[in-house]
C-alpha positions as CSV (number, residue, x, y, z in Angstrom):
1,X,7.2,-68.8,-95.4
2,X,6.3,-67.9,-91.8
3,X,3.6,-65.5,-93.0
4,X,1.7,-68.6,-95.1
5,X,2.0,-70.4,-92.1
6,X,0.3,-67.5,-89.6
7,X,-2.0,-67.5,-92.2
8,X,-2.9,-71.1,-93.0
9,X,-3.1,-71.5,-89.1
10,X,-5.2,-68.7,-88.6
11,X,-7.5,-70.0,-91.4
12,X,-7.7,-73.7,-89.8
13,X,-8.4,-72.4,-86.6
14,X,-10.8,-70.2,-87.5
15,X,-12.9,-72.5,-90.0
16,X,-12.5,-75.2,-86.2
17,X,-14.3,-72.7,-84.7
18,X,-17.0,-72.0,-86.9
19,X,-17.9,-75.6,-87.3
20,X,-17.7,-75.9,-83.5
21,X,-19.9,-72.5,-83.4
22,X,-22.5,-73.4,-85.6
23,X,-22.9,-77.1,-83.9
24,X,-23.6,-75.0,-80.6
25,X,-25.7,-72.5,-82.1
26,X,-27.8,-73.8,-85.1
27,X,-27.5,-77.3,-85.7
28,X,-28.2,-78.9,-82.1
29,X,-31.2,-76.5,-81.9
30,X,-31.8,-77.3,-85.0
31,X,-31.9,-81.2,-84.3
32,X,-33.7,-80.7,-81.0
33,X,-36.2,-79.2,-82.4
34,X,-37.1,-82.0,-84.6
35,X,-40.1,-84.3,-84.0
36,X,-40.0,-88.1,-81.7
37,X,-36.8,-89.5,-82.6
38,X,-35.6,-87.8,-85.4
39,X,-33.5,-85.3,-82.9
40,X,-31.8,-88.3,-80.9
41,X,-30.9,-89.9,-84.2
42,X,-29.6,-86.9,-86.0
43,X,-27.7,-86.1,-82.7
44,X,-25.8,-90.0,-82.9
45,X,-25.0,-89.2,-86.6
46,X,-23.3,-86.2,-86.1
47,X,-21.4,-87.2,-83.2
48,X,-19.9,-90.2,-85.3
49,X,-19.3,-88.1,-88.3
50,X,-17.8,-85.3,-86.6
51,X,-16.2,-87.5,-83.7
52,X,-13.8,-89.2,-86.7
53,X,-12.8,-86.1,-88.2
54,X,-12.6,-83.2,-84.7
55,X,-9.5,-85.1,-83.0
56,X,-7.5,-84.7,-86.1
57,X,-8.6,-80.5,-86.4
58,X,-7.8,-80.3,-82.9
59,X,-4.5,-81.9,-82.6
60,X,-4.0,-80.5,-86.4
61,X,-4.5,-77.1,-84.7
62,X,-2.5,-77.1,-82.1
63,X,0.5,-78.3,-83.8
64,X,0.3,-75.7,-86.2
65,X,0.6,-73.0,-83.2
66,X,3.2,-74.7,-82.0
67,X,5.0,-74.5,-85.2
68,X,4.3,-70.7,-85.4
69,X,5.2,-70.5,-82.2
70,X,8.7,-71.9,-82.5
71,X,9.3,-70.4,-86.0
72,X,8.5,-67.0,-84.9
73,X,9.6,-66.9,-81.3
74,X,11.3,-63.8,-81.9
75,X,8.1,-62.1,-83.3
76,X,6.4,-59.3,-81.1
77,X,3.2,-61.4,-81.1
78,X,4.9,-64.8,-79.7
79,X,3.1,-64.4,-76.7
80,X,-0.1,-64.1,-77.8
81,X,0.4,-67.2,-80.0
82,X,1.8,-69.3,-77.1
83,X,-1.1,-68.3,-75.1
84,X,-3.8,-69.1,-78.0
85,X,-1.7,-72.7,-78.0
86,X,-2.1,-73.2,-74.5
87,X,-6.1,-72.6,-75.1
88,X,-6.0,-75.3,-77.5
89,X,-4.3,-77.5,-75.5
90,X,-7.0,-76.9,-72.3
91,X,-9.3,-77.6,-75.5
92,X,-8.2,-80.9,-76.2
93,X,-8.1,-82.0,-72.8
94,X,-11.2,-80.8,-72.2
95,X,-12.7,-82.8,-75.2
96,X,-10.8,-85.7,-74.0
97,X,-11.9,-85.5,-70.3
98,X,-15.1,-84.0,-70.5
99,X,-16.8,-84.6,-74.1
100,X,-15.7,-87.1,-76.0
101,X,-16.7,-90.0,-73.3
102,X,-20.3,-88.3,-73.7
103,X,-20.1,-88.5,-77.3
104,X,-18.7,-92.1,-77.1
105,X,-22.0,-93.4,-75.6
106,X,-24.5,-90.9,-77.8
107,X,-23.1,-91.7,-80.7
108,X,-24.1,-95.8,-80.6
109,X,-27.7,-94.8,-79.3
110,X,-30.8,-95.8,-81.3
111,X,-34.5,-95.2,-79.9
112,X,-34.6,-98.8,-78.7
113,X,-31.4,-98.6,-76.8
114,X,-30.5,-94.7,-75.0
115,X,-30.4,-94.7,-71.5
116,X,-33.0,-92.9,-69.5
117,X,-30.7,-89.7,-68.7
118,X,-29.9,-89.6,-72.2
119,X,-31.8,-86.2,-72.8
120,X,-29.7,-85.0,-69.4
121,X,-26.2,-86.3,-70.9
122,X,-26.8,-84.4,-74.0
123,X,-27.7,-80.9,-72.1
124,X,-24.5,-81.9,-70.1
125,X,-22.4,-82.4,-73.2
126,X,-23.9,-79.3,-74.4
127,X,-23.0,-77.2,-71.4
128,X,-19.4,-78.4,-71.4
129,X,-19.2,-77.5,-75.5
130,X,-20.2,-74.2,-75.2
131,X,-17.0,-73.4,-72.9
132,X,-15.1,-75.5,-75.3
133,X,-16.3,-73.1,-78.1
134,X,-15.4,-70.1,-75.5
135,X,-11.9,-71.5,-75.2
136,X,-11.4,-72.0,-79.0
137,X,-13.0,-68.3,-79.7
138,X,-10.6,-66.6,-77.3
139,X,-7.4,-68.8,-78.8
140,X,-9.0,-67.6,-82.2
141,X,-8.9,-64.1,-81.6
142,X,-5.3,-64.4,-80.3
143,X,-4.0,-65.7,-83.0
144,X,-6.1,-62.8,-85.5
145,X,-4.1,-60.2,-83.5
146,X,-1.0,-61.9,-83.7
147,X,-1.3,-61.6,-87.3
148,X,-2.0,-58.1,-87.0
């Protein structure tokens, strides 16, 4: 049982991170490469369609380690598991501190009603997401060699 779970947390983790990878690394350039407004609007969908569904990955996440964690506390690898949790954890609060009050206001904004900065909030948001993805990588990587 506590092999499905290394697994099934490794898996969840892993497909967290590649969502949270390509947003980085294909579909912001992607959207800020669009012409006018299509970009800013494109931007505001994503951030309410992924803002509904993230927290519960996130929290879903790190409970799982924990779980792992616990259940095989006696394991060689414990360590690195703890530590990968404790990544997730500076994750969350990271998006709760740092990103999600970004994605808050971005997420209501139309053409007709972003703020000035706007452009500068998003390149802010996108600088503090790409240590998030950092973060989530490393804890990633943990867990893969716990399992090894």
């Amino acid at each position: 049982m506590l092999n499905a779970l290394e697994v099934l947390t490794t898996v969840v983790v892993g497909l967290m991170v590649g969502v949270e990878f390509s947003v980085a690394f294909v579909m912001n350039p992607i959207l800020d490469a669009l012409p006018e407004d299509s970009g800013q609007l494109g931007h505001a969908h994503g951030g309410r369609m992924l803002g509904a569904v993230m927290p519960f990955w996130y929290i879903g996440s790190l409970v799982l380690v924990v779980v792992w964690a616990v259940a095989g506390r006696h394991d060689p690898g414990t360590g690195l598991v703890i530590t990968a949790g404790a990544l997730l954890l500076l994750s969350v609060v990271m998006s709760i501190l740092l990103l999600v009050p970004i994605n808050n206001r971005s997420k209501t904004w139309t053409p007709d009603n972003r703020p000035a900065d706007w452009k500068q909030q998003m390149k802010r948001w996108d600088r503090y997401h790409y240590v998030r993805v950092a973060v989530i990588i490393a804890a990633f990587v943990l867990l893969a060699a716990a399992l090894a």
